[in-house]
PyMOL CGO cylinders between C-alpha atoms (Angstrom):
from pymol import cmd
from pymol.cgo import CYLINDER

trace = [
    CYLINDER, 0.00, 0.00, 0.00, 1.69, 3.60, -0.83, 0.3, 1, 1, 1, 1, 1, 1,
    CYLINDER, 1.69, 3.60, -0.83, 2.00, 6.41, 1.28, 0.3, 1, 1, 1, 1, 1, 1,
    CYLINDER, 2.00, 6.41, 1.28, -1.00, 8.20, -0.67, 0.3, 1, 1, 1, 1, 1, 1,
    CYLINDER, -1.00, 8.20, -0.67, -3.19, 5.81, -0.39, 0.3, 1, 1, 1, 1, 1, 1,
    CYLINDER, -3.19, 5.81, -0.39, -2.76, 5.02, 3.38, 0.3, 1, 1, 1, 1, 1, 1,
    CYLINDER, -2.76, 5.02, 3.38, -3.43, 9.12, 3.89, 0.3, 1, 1, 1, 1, 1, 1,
    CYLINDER, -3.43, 9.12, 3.89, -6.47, 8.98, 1.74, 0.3, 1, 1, 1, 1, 1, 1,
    CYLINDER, -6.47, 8.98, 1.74, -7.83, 6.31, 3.40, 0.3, 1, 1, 1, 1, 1, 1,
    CYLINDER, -7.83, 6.31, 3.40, -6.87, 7.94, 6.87, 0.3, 1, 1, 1, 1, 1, 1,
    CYLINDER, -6.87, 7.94, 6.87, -8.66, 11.09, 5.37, 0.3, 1, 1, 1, 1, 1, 1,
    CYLINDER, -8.66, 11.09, 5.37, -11.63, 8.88, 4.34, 0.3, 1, 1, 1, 1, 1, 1,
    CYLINDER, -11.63, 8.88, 4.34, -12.25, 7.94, 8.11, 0.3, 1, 1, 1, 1, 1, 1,
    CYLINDER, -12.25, 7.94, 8.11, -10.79, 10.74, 10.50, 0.3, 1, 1, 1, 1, 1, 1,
    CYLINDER, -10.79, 10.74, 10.50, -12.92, 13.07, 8.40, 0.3, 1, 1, 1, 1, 1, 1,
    CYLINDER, -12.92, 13.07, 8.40, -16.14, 12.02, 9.19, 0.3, 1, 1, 1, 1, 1, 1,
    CYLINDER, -16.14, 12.02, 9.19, -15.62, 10.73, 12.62, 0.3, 1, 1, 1, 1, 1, 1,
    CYLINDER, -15.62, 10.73, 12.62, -14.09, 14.31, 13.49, 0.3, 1, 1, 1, 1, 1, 1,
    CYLINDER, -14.09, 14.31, 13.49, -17.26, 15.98, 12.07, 0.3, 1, 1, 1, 1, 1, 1,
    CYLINDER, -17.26, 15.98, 12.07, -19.53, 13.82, 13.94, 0.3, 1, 1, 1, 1, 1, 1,
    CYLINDER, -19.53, 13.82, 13.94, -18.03, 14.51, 17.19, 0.3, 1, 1, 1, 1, 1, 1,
    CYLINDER, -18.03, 14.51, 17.19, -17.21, 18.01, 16.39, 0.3, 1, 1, 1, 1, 1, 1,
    CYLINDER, -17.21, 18.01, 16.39, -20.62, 19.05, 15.25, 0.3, 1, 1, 1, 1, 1, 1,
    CYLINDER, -20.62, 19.05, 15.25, -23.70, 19.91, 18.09, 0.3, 1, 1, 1, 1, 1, 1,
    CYLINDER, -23.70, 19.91, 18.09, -26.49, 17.21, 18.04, 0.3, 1, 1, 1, 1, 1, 1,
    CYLINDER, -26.49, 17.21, 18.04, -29.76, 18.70, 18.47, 0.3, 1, 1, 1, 1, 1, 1,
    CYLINDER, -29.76, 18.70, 18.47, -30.05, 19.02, 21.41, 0.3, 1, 1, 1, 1, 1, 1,
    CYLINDER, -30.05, 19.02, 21.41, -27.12, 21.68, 21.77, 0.3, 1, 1, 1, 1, 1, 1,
    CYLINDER, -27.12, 21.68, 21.77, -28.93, 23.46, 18.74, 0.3, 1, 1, 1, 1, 1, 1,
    CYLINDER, -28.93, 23.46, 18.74, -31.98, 23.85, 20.55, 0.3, 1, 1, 1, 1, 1, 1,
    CYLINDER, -31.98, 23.85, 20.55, -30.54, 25.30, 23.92, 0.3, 1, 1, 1, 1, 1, 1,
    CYLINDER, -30.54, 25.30, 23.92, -28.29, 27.77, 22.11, 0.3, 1, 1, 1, 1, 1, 1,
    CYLINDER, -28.29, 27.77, 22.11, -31.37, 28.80, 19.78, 0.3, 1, 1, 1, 1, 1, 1,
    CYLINDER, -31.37, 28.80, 19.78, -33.62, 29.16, 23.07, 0.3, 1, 1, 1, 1, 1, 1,
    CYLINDER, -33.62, 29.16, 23.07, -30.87, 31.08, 24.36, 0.3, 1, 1, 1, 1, 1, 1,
    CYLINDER, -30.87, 31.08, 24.36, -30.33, 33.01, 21.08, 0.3, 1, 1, 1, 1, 1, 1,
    CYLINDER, -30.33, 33.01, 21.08, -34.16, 33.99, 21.76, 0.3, 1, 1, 1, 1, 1, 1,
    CYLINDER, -34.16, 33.99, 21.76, -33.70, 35.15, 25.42, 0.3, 1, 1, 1, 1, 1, 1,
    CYLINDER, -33.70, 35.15, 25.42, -30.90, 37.49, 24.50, 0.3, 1, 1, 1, 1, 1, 1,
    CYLINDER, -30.90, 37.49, 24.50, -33.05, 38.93, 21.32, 0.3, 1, 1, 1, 1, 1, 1,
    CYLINDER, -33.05, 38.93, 21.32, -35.65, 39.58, 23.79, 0.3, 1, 1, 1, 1, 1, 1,
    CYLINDER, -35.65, 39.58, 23.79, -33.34, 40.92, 26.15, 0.3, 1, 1, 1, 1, 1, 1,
    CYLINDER, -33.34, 40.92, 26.15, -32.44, 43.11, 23.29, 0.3, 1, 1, 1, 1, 1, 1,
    CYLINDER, -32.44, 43.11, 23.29, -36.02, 44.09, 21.91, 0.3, 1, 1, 1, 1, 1, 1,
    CYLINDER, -36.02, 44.09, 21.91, -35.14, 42.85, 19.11, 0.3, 1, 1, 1, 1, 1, 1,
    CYLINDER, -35.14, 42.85, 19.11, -37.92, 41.50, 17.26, 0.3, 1, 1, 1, 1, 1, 1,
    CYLINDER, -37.92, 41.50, 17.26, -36.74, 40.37, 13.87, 0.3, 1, 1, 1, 1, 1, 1,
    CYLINDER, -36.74, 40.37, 13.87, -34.17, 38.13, 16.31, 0.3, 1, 1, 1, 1, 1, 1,
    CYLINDER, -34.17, 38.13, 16.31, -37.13, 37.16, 18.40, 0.3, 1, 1, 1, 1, 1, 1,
    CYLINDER, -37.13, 37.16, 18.40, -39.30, 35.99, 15.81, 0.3, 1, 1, 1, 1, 1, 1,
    CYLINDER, -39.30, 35.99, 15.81, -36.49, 33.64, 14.03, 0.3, 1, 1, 1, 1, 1, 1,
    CYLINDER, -36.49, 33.64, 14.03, -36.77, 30.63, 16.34, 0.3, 1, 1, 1, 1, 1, 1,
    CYLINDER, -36.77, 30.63, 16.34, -40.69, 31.09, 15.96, 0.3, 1, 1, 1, 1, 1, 1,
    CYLINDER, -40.69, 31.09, 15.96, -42.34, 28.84, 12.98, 0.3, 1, 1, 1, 1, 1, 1,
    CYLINDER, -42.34, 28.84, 12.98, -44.24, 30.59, 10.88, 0.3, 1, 1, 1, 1, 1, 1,
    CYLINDER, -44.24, 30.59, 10.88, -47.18, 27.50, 11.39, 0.3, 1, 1, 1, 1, 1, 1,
    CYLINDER, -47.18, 27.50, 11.39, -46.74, 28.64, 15.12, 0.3, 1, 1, 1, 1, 1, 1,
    CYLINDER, -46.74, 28.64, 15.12, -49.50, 27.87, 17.38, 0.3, 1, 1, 1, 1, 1, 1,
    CYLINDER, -49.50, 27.87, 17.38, -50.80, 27.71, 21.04, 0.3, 1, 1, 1, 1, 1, 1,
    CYLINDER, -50.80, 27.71, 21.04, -52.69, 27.23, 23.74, 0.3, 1, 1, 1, 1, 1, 1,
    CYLINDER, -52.69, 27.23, 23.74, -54.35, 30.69, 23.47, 0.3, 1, 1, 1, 1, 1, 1,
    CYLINDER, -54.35, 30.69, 23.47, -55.02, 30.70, 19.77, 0.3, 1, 1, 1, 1, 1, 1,
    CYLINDER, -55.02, 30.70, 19.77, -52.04, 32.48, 18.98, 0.3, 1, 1, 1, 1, 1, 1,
    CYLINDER, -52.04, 32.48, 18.98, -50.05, 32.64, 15.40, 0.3, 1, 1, 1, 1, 1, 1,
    CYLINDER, -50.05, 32.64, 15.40, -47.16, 33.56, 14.48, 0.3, 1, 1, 1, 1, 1, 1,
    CYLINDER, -47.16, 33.56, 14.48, -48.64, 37.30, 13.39, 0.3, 1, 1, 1, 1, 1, 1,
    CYLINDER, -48.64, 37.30, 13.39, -51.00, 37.46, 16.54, 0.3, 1, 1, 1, 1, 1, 1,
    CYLINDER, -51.00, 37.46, 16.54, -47.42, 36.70, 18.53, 0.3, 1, 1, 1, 1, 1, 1,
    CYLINDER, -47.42, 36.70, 18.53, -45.41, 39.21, 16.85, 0.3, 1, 1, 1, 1, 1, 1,
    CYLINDER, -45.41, 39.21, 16.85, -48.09, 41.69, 17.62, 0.3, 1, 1, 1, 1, 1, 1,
    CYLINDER, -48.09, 41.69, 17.62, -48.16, 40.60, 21.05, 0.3, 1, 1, 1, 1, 1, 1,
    CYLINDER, -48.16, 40.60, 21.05, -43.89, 41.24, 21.34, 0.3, 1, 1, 1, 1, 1, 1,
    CYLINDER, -43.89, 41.24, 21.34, -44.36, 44.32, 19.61, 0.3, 1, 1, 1, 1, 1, 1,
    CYLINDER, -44.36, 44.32, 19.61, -46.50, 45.74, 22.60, 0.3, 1, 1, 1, 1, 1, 1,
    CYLINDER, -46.50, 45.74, 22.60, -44.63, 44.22, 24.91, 0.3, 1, 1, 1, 1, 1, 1,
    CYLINDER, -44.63, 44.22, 24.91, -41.27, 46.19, 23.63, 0.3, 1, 1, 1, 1, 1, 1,
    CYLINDER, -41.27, 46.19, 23.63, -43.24, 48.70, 23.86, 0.3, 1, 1, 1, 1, 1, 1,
    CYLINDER, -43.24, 48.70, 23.86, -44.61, 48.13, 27.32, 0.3, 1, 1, 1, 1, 1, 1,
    CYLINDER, -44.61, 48.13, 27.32, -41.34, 47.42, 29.09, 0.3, 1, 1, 1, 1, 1, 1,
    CYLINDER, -41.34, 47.42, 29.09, -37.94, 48.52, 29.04, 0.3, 1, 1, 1, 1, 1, 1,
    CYLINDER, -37.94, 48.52, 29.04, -34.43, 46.84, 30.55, 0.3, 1, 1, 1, 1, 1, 1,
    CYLINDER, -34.43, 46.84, 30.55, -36.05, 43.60, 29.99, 0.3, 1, 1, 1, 1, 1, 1,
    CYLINDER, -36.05, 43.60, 29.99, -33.85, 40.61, 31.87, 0.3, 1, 1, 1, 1, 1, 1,
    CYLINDER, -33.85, 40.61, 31.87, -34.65, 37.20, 31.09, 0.3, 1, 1, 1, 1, 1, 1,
    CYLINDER, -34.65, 37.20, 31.09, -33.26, 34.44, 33.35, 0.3, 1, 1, 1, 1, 1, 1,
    CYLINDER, -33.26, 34.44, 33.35, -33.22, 31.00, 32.16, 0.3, 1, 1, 1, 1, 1, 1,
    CYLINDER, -33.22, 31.00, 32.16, -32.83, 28.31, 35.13, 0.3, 1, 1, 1, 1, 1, 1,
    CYLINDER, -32.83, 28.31, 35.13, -32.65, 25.26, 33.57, 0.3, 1, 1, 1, 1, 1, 1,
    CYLINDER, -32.65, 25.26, 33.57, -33.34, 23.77, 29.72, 0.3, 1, 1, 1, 1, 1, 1,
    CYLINDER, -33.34, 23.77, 29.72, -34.58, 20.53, 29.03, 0.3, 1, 1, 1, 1, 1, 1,
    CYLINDER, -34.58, 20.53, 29.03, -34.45, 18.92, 25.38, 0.3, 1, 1, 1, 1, 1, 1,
    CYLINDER, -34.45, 18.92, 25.38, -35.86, 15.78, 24.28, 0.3, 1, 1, 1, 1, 1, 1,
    CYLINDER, -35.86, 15.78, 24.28, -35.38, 15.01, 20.81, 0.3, 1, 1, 1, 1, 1, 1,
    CYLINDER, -35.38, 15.01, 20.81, -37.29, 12.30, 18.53, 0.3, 1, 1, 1, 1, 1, 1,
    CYLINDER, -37.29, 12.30, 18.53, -36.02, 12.61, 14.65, 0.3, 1, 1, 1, 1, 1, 1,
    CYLINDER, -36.02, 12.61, 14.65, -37.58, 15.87, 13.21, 0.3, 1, 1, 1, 1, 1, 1,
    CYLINDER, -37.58, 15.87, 13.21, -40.10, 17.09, 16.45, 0.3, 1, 1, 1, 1, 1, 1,
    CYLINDER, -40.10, 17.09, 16.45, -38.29, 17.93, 19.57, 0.3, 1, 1, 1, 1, 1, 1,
    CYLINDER, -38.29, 17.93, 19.57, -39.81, 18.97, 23.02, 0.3, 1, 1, 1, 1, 1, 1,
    CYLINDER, -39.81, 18.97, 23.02, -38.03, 21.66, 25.29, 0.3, 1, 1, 1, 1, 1, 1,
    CYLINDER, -38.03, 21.66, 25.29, -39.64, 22.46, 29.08, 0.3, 1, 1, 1, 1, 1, 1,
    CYLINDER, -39.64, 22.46, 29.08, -37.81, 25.98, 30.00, 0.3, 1, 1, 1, 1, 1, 1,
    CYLINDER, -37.81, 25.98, 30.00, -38.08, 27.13, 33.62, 0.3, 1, 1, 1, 1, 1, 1,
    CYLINDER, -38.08, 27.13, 33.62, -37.52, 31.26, 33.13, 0.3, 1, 1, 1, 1, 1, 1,
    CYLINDER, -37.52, 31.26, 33.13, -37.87, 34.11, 34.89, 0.3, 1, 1, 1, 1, 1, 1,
    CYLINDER, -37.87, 34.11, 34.89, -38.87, 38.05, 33.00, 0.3, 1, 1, 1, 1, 1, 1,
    CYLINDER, -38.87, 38.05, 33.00, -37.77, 40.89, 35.03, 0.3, 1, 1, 1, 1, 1, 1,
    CYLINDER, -37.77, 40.89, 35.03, -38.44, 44.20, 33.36, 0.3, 1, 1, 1, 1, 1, 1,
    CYLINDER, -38.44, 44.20, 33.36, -39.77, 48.10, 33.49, 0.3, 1, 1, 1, 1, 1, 1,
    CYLINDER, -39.77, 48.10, 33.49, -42.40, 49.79, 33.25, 0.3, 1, 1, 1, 1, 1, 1,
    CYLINDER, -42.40, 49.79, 33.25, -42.55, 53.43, 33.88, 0.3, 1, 1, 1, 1, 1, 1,
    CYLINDER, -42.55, 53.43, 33.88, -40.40, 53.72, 36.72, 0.3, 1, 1, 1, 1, 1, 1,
    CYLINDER, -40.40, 53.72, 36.72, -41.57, 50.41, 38.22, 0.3, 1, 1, 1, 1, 1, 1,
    CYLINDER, -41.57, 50.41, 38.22, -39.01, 46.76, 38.09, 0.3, 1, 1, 1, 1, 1, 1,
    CYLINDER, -39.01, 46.76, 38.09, -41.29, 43.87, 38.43, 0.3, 1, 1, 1, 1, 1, 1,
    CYLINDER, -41.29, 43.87, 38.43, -41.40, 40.02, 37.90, 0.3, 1, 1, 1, 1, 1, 1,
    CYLINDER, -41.40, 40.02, 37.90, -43.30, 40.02, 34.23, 0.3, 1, 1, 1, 1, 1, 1,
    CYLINDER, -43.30, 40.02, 34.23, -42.87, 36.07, 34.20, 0.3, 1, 1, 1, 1, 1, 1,
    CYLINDER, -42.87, 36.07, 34.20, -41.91, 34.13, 37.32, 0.3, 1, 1, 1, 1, 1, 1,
    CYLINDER, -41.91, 34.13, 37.32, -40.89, 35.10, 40.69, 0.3, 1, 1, 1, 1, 1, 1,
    CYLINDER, -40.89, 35.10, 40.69, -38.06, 35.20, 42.94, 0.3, 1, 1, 1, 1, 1, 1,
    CYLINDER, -38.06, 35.20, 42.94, -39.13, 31.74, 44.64, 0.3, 1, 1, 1, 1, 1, 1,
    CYLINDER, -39.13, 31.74, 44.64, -40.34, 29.99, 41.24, 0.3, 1, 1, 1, 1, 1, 1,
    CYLINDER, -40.34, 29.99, 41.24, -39.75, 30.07, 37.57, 0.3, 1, 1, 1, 1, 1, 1,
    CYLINDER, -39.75, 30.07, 37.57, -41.93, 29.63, 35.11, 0.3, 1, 1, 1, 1, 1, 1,
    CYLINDER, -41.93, 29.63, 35.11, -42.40, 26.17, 33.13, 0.3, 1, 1, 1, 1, 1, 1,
    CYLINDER, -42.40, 26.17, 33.13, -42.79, 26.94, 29.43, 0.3, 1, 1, 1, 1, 1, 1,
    CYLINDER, -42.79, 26.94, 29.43, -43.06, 23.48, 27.35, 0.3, 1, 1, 1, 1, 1, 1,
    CYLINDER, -43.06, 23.48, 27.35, -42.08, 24.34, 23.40, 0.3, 1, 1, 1, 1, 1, 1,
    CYLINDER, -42.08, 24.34, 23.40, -42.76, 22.04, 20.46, 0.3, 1, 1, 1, 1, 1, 1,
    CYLINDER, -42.76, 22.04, 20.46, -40.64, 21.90, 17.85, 0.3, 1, 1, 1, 1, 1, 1,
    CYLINDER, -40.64, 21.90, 17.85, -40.06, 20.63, 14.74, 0.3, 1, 1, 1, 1, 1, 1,
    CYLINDER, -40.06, 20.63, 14.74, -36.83, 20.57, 12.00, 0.3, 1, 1, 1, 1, 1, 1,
    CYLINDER, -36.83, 20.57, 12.00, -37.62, 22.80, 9.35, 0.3, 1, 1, 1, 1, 1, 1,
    CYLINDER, -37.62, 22.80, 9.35, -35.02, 22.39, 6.61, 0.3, 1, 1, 1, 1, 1, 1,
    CYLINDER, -35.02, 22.39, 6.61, -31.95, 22.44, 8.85, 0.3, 1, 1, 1, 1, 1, 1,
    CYLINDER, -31.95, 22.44, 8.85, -32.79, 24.39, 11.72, 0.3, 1, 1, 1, 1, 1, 1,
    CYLINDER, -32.79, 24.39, 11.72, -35.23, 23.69, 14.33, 0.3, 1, 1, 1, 1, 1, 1,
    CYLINDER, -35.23, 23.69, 14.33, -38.44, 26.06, 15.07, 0.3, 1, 1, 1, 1, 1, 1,
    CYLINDER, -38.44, 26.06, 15.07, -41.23, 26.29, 17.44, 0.3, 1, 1, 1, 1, 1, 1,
    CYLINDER, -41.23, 26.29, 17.44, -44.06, 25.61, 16.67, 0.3, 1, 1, 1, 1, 1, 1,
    CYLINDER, -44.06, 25.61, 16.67, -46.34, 26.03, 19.62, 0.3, 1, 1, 1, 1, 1, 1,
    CYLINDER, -46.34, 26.03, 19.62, -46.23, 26.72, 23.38, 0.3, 1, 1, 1, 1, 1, 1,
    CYLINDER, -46.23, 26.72, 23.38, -47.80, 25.17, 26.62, 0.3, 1, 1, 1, 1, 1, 1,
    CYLINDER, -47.80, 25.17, 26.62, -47.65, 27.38, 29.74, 0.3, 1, 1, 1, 1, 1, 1,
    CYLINDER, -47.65, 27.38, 29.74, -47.13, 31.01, 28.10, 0.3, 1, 1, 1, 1, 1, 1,
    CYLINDER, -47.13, 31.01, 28.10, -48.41, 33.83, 30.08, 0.3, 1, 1, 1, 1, 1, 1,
    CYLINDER, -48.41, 33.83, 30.08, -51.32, 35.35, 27.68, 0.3, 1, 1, 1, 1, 1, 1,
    CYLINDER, -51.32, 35.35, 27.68, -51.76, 38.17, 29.43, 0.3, 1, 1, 1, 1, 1, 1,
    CYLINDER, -51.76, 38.17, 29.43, -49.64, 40.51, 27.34, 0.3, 1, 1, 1, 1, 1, 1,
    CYLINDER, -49.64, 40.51, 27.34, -51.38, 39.52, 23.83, 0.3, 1, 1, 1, 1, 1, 1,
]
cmd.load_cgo(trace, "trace")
């Protein structure tokens, strides 16, 4: 066997293994977008916000995509030096649909007030997303345990 083809075949199999290992499974891709999301929020950023949103987005209060960039619209408007603290992600993934219970706390302003918008001190809130892989990145696509108060 020569030199080049012992490489090539090295190439053939370090390659792929490397990427395998090297590359975030879906459950990493779901934290960091959920995390991506807090910090758009945190932001007011709503083109940001709205990414990790599917655009066949639906929930437990009727809600659609439109109807729930509406709602964030107001709510930018609402509240200023928004803080969103995320205790603790879990991911369960099953081929293209994924599940993701958040536990988060919304701190924020309103006039000259700072107030708990979502949680409290003692106790997050549980928010359970759906999701499902559209194309290559995964999108939710509705939402158990939202607040609807602000919509």
């Amino acid at each position: 066997m020569s030199k080049r083809t012992l490489i090539l075949i090295t190439l053939l199999i370090v390659v792929p293994v490397s990427i395998y290992f090297l590359m975030p499974g879906d459950k990493a891709r779901i934290r960091k977008m959920i995390r991506k999301g807090a910090a758009a929020v945190e932001q007011e950023n709503l083109d940001e916000t709205m990414k990790a949103v599917s655009l066949s987005y639906r929930d437990e209060h009727g809600m659609t995509y439109l109807l729930l960039k509406k709602g964030f619209e107001r709510f930018f408007r609402m509240f200023d030096d928004i803080e969103v603290d995320i205790e603790k992600v879990d991911v369960t993934v099953d081929d293209d649909a994924a599940s993701s219970e958040i536990y988060v706390r919304v701190i924020a302003t309103r006039g000259t007030e700072r107030s708990y918008i979502v949680g409290d001190a003692a106790d997050p809130l549980k928010i359970v997303f759906s999701l499902e892989k559209e194309k290559i990145r995964w999108q939710i696509t509705s939402a158990r345990g939202m607040p609807g108060y602000y919509y």
